[in-house]
C-alpha positions in Angstrom: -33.3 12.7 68.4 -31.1 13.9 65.1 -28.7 15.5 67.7 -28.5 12.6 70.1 -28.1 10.8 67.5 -24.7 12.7 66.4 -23.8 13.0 69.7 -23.6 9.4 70.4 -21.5 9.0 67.0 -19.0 11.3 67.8 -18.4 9.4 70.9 -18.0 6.1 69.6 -14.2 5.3 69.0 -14.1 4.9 64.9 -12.8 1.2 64.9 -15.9 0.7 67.2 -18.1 2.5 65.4 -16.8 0.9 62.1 -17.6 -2.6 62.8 -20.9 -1.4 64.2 -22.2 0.4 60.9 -20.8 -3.0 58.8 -24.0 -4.6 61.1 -26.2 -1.7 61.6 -25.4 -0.8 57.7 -28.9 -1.3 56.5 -30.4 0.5 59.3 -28.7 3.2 59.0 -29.1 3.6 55.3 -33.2 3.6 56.0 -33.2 6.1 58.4 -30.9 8.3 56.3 -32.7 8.1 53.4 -33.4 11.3 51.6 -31.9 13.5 48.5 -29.4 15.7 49.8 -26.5 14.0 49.1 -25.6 10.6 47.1 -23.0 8.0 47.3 -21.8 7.6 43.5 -20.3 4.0 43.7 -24.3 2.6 44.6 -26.3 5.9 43.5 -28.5 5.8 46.6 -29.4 8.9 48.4 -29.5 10.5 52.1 -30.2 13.1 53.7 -26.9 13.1 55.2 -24.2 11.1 55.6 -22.2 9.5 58.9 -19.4 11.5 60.5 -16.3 10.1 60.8 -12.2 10.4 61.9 -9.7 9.6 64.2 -9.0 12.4 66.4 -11.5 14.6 65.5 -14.8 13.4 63.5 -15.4 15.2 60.4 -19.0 15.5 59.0 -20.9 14.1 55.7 -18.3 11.7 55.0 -19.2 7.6 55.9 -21.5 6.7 53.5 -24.8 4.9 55.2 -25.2 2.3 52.4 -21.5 1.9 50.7 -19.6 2.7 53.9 -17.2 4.7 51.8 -15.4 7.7 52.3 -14.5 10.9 50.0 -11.2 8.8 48.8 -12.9 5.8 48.0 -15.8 7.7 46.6 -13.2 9.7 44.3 -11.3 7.0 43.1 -14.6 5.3 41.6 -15.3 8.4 40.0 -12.1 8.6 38.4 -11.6 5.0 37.8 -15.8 5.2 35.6 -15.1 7.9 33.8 -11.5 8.5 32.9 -10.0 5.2 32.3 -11.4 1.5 30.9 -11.1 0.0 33.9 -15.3 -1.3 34.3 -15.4 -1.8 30.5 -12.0 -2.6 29.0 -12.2 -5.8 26.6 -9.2 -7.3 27.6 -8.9 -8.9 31.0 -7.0 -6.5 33.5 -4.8 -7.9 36.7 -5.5 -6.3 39.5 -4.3 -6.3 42.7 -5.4 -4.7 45.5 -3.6 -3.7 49.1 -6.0 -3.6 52.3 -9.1 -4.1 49.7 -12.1 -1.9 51.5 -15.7 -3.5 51.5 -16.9 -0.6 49.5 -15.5 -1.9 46.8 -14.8 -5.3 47.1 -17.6 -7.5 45.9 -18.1 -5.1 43.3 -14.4 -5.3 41.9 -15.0 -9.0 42.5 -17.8 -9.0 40.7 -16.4 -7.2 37.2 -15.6 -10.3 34.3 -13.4 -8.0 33.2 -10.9 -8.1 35.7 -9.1 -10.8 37.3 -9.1 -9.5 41.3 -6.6 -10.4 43.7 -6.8 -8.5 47.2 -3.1 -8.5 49.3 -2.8 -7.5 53.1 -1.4 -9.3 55.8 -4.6 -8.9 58.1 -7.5 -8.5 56.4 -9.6 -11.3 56.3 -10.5 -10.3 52.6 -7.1 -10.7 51.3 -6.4 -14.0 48.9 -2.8 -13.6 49.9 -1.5 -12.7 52.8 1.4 -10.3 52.1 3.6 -8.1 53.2 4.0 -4.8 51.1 8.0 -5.3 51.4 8.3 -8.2 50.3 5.4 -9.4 47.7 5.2 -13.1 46.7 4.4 -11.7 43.3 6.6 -11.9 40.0 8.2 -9.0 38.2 5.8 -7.2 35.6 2.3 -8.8 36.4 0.0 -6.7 37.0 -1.9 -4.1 34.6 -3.4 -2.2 37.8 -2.7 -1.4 41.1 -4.5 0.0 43.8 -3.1 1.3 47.3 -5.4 3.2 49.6 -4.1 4.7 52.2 -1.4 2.0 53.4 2.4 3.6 52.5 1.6 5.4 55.8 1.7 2.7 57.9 5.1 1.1 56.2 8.4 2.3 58.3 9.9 1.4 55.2 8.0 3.1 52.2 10.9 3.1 49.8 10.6 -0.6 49.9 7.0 -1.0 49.5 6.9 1.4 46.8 10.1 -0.4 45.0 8.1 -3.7 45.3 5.1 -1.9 43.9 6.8 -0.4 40.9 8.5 -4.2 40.6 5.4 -6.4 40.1 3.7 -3.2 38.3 3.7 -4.0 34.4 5.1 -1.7 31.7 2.5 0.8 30.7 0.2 -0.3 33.9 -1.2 1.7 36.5 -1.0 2.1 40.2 -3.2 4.3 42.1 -1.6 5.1 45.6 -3.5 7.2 47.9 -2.2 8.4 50.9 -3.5 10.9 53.5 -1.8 13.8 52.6 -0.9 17.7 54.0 -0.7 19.8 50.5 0.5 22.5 52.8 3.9 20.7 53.7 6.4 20.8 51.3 8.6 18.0 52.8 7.0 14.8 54.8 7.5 14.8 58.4 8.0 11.7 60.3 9.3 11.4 64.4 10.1 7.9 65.2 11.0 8.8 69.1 7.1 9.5 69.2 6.1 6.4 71.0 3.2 7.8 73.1 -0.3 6.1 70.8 -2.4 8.9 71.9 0.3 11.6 70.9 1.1 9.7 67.7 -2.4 9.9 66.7 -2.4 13.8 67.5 0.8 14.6 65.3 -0.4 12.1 62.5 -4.2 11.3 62.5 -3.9 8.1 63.9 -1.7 6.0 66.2 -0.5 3.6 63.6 0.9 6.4 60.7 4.3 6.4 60.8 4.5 9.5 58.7 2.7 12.3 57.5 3.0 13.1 53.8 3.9 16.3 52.4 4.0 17.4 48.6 7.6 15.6 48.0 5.4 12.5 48.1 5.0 12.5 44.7 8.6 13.3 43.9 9.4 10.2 46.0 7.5 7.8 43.3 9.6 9.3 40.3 12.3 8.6 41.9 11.3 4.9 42.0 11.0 5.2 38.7 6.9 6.0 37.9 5.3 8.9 36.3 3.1 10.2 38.3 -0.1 12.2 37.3 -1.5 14.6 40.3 -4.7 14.4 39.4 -6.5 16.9 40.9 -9.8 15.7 39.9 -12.6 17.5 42.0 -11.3 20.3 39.9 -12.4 18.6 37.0 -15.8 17.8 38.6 -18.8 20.4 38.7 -19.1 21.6 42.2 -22.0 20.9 42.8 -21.5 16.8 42.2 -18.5 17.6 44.9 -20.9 18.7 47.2 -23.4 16.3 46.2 -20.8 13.3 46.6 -19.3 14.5 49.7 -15.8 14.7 48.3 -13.0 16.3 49.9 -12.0 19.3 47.9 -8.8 19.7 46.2 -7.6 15.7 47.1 -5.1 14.5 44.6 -5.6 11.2 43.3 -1.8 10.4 42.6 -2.1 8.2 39.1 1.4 6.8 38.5 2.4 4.7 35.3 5.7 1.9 34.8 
């Protein structure tokens, strides 16, 4: 049953199989239960956890309860224990691009901070944006989170200007991108128009680029620091096993 059960997973297309674990989310979580690996943002338990992935499915990585992945899972780590942002006594502003579920109620949620989710589609956004071209005034926000969005922006000089713009002096954004450590310079083919052989070259249909180690070059340039924070190095490995985090993923911390 276990390996039908896989089988059947790896088949389902994952924006199918996305909406389908939002429903079947509690289900799943009781039939996963078990102690083999935990998902740190709700510090339940499984015995495994979903596969998941465009082109090809990689496994222990969709949480059953959360629905987060190693990113998400990495940036609440880093986010708890290395800055104040769950306990500072000042109110933050936050806003946050293509806010995911696994952390939106919970951001929502925090007194502490004053939450506004940004996305043109996303039915969770409180303004719908584009990236580009924010409706939001110079120097207003203390943090900033991105996850996993430059690589769907043709233009990404612009987006990242805009995000450096609205950023405020001293504040923090936290872009994430999917990203090939291996590849000095980013490599983007514009006269790739084929979906299925865009999602080959780049992981999925809709990435217009795929980022190399000059990424975070490209943000000084805007004008941040950036930290590459490679924080599973900082983390015992057996929590990185335990959390299902992708090894050696740098969290790119960049300051105004």
């Amino acid at each position: 049953m276990k390996k039908l059960f896989k089988i059947i997973l790896n088949t389902i297309p994952r924006p199918i199989l996305i909406r389908l674990s939002y429903v079947a989310r509690p289900i799943l979580a009781l039939a996963l239960k078990g102690d083999q690996f935990t998902d740190p943002i709700d510090g339940k338990s499984f015995k495994s956890f979903l596969p998941y992935g465009y082109e090809k499915q990689r496994a222990n990585v969709l949480s059953p309860s959360t629905l987060s992945l190693e990113r998400h899972r990495l940036l609440w780590l880093y986010l708890k224990n290395e800055t104040d942002f769950f306990n500072a006594t000042e109110k933050k502003k936050v806003l946050h691009f293509a806010p995911e579920q696994a952390f939106y109620k919970l951001f929502r949620n925090q007194k502490n901070l004053d939450y506004t989710t940004t996305d043109l589609f996303s039915p969770l956004a409180d303004v719908k944006a584009d990236i580009c071209d924010l409706p939001f005034k110079d120097n207003s926000y203390d943090v900033i989170l991105c996850n996993h969005v430059l690589e769907h922006i043709p233009d990404d000089t612009k987006a990242m200007q805009e995000l450096f713009r609205v950023l405020k002096p001293g504040g923090m954004a936290i872009l994430q991108i999917p990203q090939e450590l291996d590849r000095a310079t980013t490599f983007a083919d514009d006269s790739i128009t084929d979906q299925k052989e865009r999602a080959k070259i780049f992981g999925q249909y809709d990435h217009v680029r795929i980022y190399g180690r000059d990424y975070f070059d490209k943000l000084r340039s805007i004008g941040f620091t950036v930290i590459e924070e490679d924080y599973t190095n900082k983390i015992a490995p057996e929590l990185v096993e335990k959390y299902c985090l992708a090894k050696s993923e740098i969290i790119p911390v960049c300051y105004k």
